[in-house]
N, C-alpha and C positions, 0 to 999 in steps of 0.2 A: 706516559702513554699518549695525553694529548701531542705533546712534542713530538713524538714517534709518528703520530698520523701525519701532521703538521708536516715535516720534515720530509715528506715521501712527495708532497707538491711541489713543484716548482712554482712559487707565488710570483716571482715577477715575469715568467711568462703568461699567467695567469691573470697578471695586472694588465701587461701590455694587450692580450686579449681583448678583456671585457673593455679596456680604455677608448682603442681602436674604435670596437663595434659599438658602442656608446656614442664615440663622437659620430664619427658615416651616419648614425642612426637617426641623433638630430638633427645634421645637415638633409637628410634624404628626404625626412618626415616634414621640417622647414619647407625647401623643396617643392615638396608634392601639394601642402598649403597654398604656396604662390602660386606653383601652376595651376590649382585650382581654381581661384580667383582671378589669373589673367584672363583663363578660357570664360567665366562668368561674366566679365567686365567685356568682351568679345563681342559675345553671345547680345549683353544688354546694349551694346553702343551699336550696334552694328547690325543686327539682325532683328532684335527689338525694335533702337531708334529709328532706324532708315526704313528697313522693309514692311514694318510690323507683325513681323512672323512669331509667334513664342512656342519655341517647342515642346509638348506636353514632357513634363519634368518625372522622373520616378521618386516615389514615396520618399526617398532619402536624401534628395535631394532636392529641397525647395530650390527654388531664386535666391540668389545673395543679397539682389541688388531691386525687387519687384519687379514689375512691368511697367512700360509706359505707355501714353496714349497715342501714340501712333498707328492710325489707320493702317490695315494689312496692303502692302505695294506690291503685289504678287510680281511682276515684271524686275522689280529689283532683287528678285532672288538668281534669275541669271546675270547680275553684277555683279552683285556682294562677295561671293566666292571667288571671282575672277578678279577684285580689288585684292581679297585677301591671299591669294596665290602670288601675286606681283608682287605684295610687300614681302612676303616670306621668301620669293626665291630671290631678288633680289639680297634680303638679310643672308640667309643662308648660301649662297655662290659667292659672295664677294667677304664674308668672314668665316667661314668653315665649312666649307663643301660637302663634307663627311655628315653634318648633320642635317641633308637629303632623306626621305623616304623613313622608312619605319624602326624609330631608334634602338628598337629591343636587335636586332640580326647587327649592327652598327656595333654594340655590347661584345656580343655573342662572338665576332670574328677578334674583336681589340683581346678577348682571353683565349683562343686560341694561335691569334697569328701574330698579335703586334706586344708579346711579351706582359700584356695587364695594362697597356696602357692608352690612356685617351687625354687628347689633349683638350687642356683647362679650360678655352673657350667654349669647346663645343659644347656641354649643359647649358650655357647663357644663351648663345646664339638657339640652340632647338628648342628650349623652354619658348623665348620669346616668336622664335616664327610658327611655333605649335599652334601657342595661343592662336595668334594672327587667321591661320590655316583652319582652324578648326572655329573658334569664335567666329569668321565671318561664312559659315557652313558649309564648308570642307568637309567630308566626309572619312572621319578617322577616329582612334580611342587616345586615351591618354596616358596605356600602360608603356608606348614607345618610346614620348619623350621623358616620361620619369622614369622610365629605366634607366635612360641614358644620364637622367641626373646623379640619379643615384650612381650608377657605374663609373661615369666621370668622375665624381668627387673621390669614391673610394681609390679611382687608379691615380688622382689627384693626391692625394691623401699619403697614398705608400709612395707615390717618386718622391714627394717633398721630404718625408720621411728615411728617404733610401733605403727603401724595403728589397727585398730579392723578387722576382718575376711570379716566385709560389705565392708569395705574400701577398703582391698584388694584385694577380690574380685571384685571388680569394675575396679582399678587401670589393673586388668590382664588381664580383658576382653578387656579395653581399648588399653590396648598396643597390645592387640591381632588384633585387628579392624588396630590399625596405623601403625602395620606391614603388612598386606594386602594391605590397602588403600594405603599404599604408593608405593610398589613394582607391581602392579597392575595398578598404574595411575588410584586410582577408590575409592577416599576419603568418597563418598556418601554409597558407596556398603560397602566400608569397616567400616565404622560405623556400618553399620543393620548389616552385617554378622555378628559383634561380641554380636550383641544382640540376635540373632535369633539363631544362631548355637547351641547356647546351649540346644535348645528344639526339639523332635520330630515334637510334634505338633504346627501349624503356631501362634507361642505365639515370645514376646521377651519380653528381661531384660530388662525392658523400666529404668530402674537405670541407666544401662551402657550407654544409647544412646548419653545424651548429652555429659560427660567425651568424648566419645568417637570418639565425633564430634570434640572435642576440640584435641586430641592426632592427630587424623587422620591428621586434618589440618593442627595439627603442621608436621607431620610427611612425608608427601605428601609436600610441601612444601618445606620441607629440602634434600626429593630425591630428585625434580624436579631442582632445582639449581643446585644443582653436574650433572645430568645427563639428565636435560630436562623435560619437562613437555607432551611430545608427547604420542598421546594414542598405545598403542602393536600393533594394526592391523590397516591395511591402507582398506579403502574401498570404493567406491562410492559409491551417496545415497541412499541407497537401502528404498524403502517405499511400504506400507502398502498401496496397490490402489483397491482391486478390494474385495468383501465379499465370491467370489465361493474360494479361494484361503486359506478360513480356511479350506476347505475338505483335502487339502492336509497337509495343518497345521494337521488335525485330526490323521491321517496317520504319521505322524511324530511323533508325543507325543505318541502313541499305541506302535510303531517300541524302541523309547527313554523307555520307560516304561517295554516293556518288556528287552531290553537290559541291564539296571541298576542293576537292580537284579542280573543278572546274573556274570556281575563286580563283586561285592558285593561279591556273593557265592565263584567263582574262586578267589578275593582278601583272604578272610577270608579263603578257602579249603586250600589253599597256607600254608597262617599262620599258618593255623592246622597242616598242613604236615611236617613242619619243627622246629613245636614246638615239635613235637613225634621224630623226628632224632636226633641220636644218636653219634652228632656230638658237638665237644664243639662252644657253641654259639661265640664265636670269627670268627669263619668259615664259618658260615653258611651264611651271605651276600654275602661271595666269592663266594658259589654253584648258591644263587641266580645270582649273577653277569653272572654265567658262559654258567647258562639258559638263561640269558636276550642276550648274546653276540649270543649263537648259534641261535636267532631269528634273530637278527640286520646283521648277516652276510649272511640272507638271504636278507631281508627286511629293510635296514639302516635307517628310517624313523624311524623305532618304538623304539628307540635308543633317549636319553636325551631329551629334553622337547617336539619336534615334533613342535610346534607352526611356524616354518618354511611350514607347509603340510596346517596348518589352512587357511596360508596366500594365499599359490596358490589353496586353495578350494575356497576362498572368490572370487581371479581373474575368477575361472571357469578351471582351467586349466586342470583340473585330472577327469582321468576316474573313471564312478563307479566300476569294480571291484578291483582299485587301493583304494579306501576311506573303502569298505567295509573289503580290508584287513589290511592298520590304524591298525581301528578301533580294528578288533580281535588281531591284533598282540601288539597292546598299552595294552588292558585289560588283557594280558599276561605275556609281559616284565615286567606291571608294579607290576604285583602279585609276579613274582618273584623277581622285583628289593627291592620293598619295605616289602613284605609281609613276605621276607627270613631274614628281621631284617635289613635291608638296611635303609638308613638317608633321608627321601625327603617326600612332599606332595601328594594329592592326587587330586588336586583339577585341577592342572596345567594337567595330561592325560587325568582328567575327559573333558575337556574342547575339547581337541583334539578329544576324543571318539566321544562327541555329535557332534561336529562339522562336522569331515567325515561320521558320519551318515546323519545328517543332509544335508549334502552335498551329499551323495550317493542319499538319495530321492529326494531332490530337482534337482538332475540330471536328474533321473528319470521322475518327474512330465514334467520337461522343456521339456523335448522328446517327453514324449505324450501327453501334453495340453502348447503350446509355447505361446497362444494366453493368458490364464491366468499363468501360470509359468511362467517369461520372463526370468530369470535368478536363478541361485543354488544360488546366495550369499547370498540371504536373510536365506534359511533353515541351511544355515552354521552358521551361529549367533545366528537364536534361536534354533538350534541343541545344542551349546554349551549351554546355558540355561535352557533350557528342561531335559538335561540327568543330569547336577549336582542337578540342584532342586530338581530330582526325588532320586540320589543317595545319597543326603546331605539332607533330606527335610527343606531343606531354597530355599524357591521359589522367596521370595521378592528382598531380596538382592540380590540374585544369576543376579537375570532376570536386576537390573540396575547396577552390576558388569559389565558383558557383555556388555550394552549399552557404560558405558565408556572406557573401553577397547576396544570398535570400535568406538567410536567418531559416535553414532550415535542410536540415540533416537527416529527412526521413525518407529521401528521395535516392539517397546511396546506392540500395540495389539494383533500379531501374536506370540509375549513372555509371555505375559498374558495367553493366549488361551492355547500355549502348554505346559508352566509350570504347570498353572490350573490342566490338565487332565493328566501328568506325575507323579505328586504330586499326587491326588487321587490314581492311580493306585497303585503305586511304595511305599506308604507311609509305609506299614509293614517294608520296608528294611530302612538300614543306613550306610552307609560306615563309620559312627562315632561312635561305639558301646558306649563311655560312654557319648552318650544325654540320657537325659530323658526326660519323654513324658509330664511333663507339669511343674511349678513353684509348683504347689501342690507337685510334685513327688522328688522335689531338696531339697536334705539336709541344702542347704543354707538357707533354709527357711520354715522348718520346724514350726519354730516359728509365724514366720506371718501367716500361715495358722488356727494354732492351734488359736489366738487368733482372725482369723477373724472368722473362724467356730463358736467359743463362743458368736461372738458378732451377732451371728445371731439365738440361742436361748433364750426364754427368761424362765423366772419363772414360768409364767403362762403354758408353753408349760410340763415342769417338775415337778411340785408343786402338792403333793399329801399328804390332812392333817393326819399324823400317829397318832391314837388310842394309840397309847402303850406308847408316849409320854407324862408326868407327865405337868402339870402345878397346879399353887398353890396359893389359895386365900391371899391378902396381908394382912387379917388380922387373918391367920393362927400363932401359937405360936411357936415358934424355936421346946417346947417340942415335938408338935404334925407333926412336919415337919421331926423331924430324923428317923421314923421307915421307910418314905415315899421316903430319901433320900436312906436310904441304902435297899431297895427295890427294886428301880428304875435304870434302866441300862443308868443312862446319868450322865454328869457332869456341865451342865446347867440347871438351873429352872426359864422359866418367872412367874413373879409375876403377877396377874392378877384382879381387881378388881370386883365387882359386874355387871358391863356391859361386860366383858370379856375385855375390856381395857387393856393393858398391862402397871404397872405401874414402871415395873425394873425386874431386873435382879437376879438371885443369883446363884454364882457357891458354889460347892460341898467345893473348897480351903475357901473359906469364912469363911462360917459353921464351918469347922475344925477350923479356926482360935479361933473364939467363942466358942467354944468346949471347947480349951484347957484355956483359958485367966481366963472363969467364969462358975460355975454352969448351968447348966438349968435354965432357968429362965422363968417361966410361962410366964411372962410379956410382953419378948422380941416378937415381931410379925414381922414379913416376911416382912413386910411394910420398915419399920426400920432396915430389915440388908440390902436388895436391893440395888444394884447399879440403879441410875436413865440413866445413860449414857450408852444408851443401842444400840451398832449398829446394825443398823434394813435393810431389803432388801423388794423393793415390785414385785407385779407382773411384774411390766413391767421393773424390772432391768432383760439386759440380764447378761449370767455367766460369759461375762468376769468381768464387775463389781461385782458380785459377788465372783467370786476366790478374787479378791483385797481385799473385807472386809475381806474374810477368813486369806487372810494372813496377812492386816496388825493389825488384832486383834489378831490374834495367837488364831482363835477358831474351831473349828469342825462344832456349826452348829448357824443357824442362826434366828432369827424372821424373820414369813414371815407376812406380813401385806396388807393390799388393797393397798392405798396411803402413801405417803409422811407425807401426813397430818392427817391419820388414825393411831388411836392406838389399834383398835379391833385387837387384833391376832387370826391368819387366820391357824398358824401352825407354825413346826419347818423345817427349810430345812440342811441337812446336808451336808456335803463336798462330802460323796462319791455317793451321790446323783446326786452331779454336773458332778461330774469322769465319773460316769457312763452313763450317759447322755451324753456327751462328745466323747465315745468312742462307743457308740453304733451307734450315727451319721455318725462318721467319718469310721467304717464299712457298714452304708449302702450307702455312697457315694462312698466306694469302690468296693462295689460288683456291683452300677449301672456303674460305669467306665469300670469292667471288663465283664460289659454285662450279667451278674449274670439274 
């Protein structure tokens, strides 16, 4: 019986599986370590030593490295950004171009346009000018360029391997998931994220999920021993007690809604503006740097990751119109830091945005309703929730990303609620310009569509008997069959007998054969040159079975017959019959999408 279970697995697909996501999982999780510690070493030599700036750190993330005694050089904050934008673009324009800008949509297009694949360098090259970028306070997160590590490695991973494109694509997505998941402390989030990201609309790559459970866990796992298992944010229990309390929820997600967008526009206006400058792209992260430094030397919050402001938003400690300028000044820094060609993510400001918004209103509410508002912390977490869901449209993930990253899951409903109505609202925009809007719409899978579309018409729906096609009694004479041959515009003839039965086949190559071998021969009859082996199609074959017989008979067109078991012919169906039929579908399924 054991053997019997045994036997029904395929083990060494099952090997090579878990092998794969095993290995992706430790490189991803390795990975996400170092980039950790580059951006801390950053952070300490550069923003510490020179400026004396130290940004308030959140609960779960002390200093690697302490602080030093360097007096605060406020004036060096509009440098330090502008040194560290020179070195990154620099690095990045002269060894991989491609790892520009925010490396999670860089992923995102390598699996749907460039077959799974990214080339080897760029993880090396974005790690290190992330660090660079964001260490010297760049304004950016760190889920773009571990993405990119992780995705790299895994499309790394399957070429070296010679995997097929489905493979590797799975493998990138994967390693995309278990560079989140792990640098995040958010294994569950970071699985759906690498399924879900890739789509506009609330669809995922349900292929990548399990791989991706398997990378993540390895890869979360492998951080958490180097560096801990503790979630980013410290909070008490914040919960979900009272039902008047989604009004202000509602209020929240409308404010997140309209805000995103507007990210979005100033992120991409940015990009525009400095793809039209007339400056050589080596340069142009220093301009951005130098815009990001003359904000931070107003405002030193809006300066490298900010998750320090998240932390004392969650305490209660900051005033509203201290969150509400965050907020504007992050959506700023971080267009210029990353949008000007600068190395970092987007996911890690987005978070800070929503959050001090979130926090401004829930400030707000607590002031004028304290008896249901009892504290801001909760709008601070599903603030963070609400605005990437809406900016990213990944609502699922996003909302139990969050959860883990606060160590706290009693905020679900109030997450649900304003991801829900942020996601509606917000859903035209994307901070990730190469999603596309559904698995119908991805070139990885062109294929699958086309052949599940086929398999959803049948013969009957296309089958129309054509007049103009010849058929010819079997006991017709080859003599009296050649004027009929070379008359007739086709290069099949069924044979047909006295009840219309179809008794064989005769192509036009046949004939010729007889032609040239022996005379006319009154004699010979249509019965007798016939192939009996005749492949036949009925009404209720759909067309992908039918393309199959087209192609592995090598014919044009086909018998159509009632049944199986029926030899009356019914008509001739031909190939561009099916085509056309095919494509005429697949245009009116597009014109209903685009609301035609």
């Amino acid at each position: 019986m054991v053997l019997g279970i045994l036997s029904a697995f395929n083990m060494r697909s099952i090997g090579r599986y878990m092998m794969f996501g095993v290995v992706v999982g430790v490189v991803a999780g390795l990975g996400a370590v170092l980039f950790y510690v580059l951006c801390q070493l950053g952070q300490h030599y550069l923003l510490d030593g020179l400026a004396g700036y130290r940004p308030d750190e959140p609960a779960g993330e002390p200093s690697l490295f302490g602080h030093t005694d360097t007096p605060f050089r406020r004036y060096l904050l509009i440098l330090i950004p502008a040194l560290g934008g020179l070195i990154a673009g620099v690095l990045v324009y002269v060894f991989a171009p491609e790892a520009e800008g925010h490396g999670t949509d860089a992923a995102i297009d390598a699996f749907h346009h460039r077959h799974g694949r990214i080339r080897g360098r760029v993880p090396i090259v974005k790690a290190i000018a992330s660090a660079v970028t964001l260490g010297s306070g760049g304004s950016g997160g760190r889920e773009g360029p571990i993405a990119q590590i992780g995705a790299g490695f895994g499309a790394f991973f399957g070429d070296k391997l010679r995997l097929s494109a489905r493979e590797r694509r799975i493998l990138l997505a994967a390693g995309l998931g278990a560079g989140i998941g792990s640098i995040f402390r958010a294994p569950l989030a970071g699985s759906l994220f690498a399924a879900e990201i890739l789509y506009k609309e609330p669809e995922f790559e349900h292929e990548v999920i399990i791989p991706a459970f398997v990378t993540t866990i390895v890869a979360y796992s492998t951080f958490g021993l180097i560096l801990g298992f503790n979630p980013l944010f410290a909070q008490t229990s914040f919960t979900f007690s009272h039902p008047f309390e989604l009004g202000p929820y509602t209020v929240l997600a409308l404010v997140l809604a309209l805000a995103s967008p507007l990210f979005i526009k100033c992120f991409y206006g940015v990009n525009h503006l400095f793809k039209k400058l007339r400056v050589p792209n080596h340069f142009k992260p220093a301009i951005g740097g130098l815009l990001t430094g003359c904000i931070g030397f107003f405002y030193p919050d809006t300066l490298a990751f900010g998750y320090g402001v998240i932390q004392d938003a969650l305490n209660g400690n900051l005033a509203v119109s201290f969150l509400f300028i965050v907020a504007i000044g992050k959506i700023l820094t971080t267009s210029f830091s990353i949008g000007s060609g600068g190395s970092g993510g987007v996911f890690g400001p987005s978070m800070v945005i929503g959050g001090a918004l979130g926090g401004a209103v829930g400030k707000i509410f607590h002031q004028l309703t304290p008896g249901i508002i009892t504290h801001p912390g909760p709008f601070v977490i599903v603030g963070m929730a609400g605005f990437f869901a809406a900016a990213s449209n990944a609502p699922i993930s996003t909302i139990i990303m969050v959860s883990e990253m606060t160590g706290n899951y009693n905020l679900l409903v109030p997450a649900m609620w304003v991801c829900a109505i942020a996601f509606i609202v917000g859903r035209r925009w994307s901070i990730y310009q190469n999603q596309v809007d559904t698995r119908a719409d991805s070139p990885a899978h062109y294929g699958d569509f086309a052949k599940d579309l086929l398999e959803e018409i049948y013969v009957r729906d296309i089958f129309h008997p054509d007049s103009s096609f010849s058929y010819v009694p079997e006991n017709l004479t080859l003599r009296e069959f050649v004027p009929i041959m070379t008359e007739a515009n086709q290069q099949n003839f069924p044979v047909v007998n006295s009840s219309n039965e179809m008794t064989g086949i005769v192509s036009i190559n046949d004939v010729r054969e007889i032609l040239v071998e022996r005379d006319l021969d009154n004699l010979l009859i249509m019965k007798e040159i016939a192939s009996e082996d005749v492949p036949i199609v009925t009404l209720d074959d759909n067309l992908a079975h039918v393309l199959r017989r087209f192609t592995e008979n090598e014919v044009d067109t086909l018998p159509v017959v009632e049944t199986e078991d029926s030899r009356e012919l019914l008509g001739m169906l031909r190939r561009r019959e099916v085509t056309r039929s095919y494509y005429e579908r697949l245009s009116a399924m597009k014109r209903i999408s685009d609301g035609i």
